[in-house]
N, C-alpha and C positions, 0 to 999 in steps of 0.2 A: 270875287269873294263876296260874301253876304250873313246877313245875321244866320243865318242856319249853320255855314261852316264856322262863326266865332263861338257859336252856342256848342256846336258838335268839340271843338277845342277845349271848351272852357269844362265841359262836362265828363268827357271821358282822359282830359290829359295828351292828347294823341289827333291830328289831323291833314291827311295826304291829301296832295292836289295835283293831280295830272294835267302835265304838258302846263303847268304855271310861268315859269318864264318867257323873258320874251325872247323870238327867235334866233336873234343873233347874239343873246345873252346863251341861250341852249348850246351853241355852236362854240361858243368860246370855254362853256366847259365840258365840251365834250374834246375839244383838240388840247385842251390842258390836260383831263385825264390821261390820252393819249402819251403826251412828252413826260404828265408823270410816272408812267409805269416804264417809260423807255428811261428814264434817270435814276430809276430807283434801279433796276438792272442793270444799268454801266456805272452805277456806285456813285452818285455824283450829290446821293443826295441822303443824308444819317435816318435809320432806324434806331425806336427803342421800341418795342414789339410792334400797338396799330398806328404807334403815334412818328409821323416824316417830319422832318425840318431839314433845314439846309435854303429854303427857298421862300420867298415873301409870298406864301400864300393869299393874304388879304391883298395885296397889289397887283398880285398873278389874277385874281378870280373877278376881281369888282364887281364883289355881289351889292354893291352899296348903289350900282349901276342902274338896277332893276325896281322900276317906279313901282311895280304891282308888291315886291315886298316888303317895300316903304311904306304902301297904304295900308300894308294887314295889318304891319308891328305899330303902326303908329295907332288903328283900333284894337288890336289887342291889348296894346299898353297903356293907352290913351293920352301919351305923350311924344313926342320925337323922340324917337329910337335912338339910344346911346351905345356905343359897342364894346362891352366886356371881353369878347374873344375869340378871333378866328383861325382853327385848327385843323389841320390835316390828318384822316383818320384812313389808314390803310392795310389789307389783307391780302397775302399773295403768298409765292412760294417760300420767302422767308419768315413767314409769321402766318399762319393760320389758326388760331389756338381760339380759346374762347375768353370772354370777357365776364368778370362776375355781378350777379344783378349788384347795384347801387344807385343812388342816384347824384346825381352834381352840385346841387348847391353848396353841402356843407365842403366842398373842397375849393371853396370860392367865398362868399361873402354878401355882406349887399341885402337889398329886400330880395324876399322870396318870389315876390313877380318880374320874374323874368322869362324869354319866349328862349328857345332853343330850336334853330333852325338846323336841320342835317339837307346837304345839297349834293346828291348823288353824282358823280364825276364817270362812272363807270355803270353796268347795272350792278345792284347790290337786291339781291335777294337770299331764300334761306339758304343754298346752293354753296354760296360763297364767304356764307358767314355773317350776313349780314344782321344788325342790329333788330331783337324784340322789345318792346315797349310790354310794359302791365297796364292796362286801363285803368282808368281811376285810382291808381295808385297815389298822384297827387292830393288828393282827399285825404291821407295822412300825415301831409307836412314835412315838414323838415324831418331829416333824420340822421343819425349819425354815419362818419365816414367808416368804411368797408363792407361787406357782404352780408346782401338782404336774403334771410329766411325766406324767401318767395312761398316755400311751398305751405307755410302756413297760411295763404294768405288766397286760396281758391278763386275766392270772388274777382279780382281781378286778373280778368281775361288776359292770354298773350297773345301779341299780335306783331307777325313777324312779315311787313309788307315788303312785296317785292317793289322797285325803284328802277325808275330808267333816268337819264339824264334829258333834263327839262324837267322832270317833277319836283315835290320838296316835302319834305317832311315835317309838320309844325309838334311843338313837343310843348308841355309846360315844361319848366327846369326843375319840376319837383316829380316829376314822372319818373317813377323807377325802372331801367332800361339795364340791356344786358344783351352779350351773342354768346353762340354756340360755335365750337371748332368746325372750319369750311369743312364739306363734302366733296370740294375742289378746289382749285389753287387758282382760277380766274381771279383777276386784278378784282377786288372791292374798294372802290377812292370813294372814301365822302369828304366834302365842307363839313366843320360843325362850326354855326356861328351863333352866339348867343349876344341876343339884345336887350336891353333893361330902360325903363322910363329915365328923364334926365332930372328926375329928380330922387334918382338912385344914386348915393355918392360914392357906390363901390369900384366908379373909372369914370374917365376925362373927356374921353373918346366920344364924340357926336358921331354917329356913324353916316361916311362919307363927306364930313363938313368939320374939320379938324379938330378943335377941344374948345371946352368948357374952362370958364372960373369958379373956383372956390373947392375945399378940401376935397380931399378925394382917399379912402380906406380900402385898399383894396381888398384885403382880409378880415375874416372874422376878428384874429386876434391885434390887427394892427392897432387899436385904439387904446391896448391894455397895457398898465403898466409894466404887470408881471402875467406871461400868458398862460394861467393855468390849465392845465387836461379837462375838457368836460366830461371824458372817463379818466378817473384814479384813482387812486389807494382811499378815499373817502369817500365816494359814492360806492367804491363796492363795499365799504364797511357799511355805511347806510343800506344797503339790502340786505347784507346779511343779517342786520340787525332786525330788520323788519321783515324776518322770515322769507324772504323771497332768493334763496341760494341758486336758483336758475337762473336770474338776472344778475348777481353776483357773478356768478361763473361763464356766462358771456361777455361781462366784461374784461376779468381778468383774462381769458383765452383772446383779446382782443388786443389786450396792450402787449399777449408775449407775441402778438402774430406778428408784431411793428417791432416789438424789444427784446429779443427770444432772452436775454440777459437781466431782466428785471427780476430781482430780487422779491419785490413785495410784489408780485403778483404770483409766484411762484408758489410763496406762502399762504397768500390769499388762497389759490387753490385749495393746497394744504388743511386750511383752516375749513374750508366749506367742507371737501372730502370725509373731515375728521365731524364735523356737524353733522352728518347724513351716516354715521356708523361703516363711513367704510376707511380702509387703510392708506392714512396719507404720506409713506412712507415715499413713493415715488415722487412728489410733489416735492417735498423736503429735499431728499437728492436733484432735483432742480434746482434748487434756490441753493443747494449749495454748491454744484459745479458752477451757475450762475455769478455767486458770487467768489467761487477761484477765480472765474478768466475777469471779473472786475478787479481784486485783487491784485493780480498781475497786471491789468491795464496801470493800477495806480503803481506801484512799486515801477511800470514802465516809466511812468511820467514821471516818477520821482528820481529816478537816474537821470533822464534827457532835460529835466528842468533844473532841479538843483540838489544834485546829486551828493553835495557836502552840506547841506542845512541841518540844521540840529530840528529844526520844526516839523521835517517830512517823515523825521525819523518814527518807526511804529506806527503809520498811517492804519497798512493794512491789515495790523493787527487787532487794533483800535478797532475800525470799522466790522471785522469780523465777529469782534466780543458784544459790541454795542449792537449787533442784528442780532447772533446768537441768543442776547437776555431778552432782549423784545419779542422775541416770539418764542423763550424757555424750546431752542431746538432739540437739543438733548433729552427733554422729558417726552415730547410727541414722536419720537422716533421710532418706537418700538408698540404704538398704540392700533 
């Protein structure tokens, strides 16, 4: 490795090194992918679509083994390499589908410099599904959790490298990445292991050299009292107030993708719809089958909890009246 590959890294988000490991490191994961896909086929080992567990992968693989990716992450970070997390990422006949672009940090924590290493176990190219990167996409930072617009977004390139085992794929962890459904069902195993300076307190983990003293956050919200949405019902009133009902309206279609059940986002809709002169009538009957099945969930919890209180009594009634006047539903109905 040399300053042209940390420079080629640090500039485009994205950097492949063929035949990188060392040989008997190559070997050990190339007979691990092996027994992976024979374990994954006699059931020995849990799917939830690319993501296997069941098995110590970071014990299985000892990527921490390998002196050569000790020396990059310790210059790329320019600290001892700390280990945030290593995961098994897999495509085959039970799961070929596709992955939607995002990218990783915000579902994690920590400073934003961190290295994200993927360690091909199998060959993984576009064939089978394998993962594309956006170039310079990291140039725009952190971003919120679920699915990136890609295609507004031209200028950065996609690039979907084919991978054999011994190679490695160097990532920044702001790089927005994403795959397409295989055009085959050949086994796709990767490592993903991400690394962070140790003077990152979002984990404990020294990688390969057991743990660290002193606090350790592993989430964005773990430091907070009360963890409030960095999308909700107040930033999308803040856009709509400031004329930007586009950005409104991505967020409310964001909290129903997580909450299909949220009342004020429902409304929010509603509210934008009726701001742009069109008819928010379907919105409306959202937020109100929305809030029948909350309705029922409380009257549920109010039999199984305490089903004789005088206190519980007219919850749901209560709650139906008191959203009803906040947003005068009966007057926007028919608009």
């Amino acid at each position: 490795m040399n300053d042209s590959d940390l420079a080629t890294l640090r500039a485009s988000g994205l950097l492949v090194c063929r035949s990188f490991f060392e040989p008997e490191i190559t070997e050990r994961f190339r007979e691990l992918g092996l027994r992976i896909g024979r374990d994954v086929r006699e059931g020995k080992l849990q799917r939830n679509g690319q993501f296997v567990s069941g098995m110590d992968i970071a014990g299985e693989a000892k990527v921490e083994d390998s002196a050569a990716l000790k020396r990059f992450a310790e210059r790329f970070l320019g600290d001892a390499p700390h280990e945030l997390l290593v995961r098994l990422l897999m495509k085959d006949e039970a799961f070929g589908g596709s992955v939607m672009p995002h990218q990783d940090w915000p579902y994690f924590g920590g400073d934003t410099r961190k290295l994200s290493v993927f360690i091909p176990l199998s060959h993984c190219g576009f064939d089978n599904g394998s993962l594309t990167f956006f170039e310079r996409s990291h140039t725009l930072g952190p971003v919120e959790r679920g699915e990136i617009d890609v295609a507004r977004y031209p200028e950065f390139p996609r690039n979907c490298p084919d991978l054999e085992v011994g190679d490695v794929l160097f990532a920044d962890f702001l790089t927005w990445h994403s795959s397409h459904a295989c055009e085959n069902h050949d086994d796709r195993i990767l490592i993903q292991v991400v690394l962070q300076s140790a003077s990152d307190a979002c984990c404990a983990k020294v990688f390969g050299n057991g743990y660290r003293d002193g606090p350790v956050s592993l989430y964005r919200f773990s430091p907070m009292l009360r963890a409030v949405p960095s999308v909700g019902r107040d930033l999308i009133r803040l856009f709509m107030s400031n004329g930007q009902p586009e950005e409104a309206c991505k967020m409310a279609l964001g909290i129903l993708e997580d909450d299909p059940d949220n009342v004020m986002a429902h409304l929010a809709l509603a509210e934008i719809a009726s701001g742009r002169g069109e008819i928010p009538t379907p919105h409306i009957e959202g937020a109100e089958r929305a809030l029948s099945i909350l309705s029922a969930k409380v009257a549920s919890a109010r039999t199984a909890i305490a089903p004789e209180s005088p206190q519980a009594a007219g919850i749901s009634s209560k709650m139906r009246d008191a959203l009803a006047g906040m947003f005068n539903l009966g007057a926007r109905r028919n608009r």
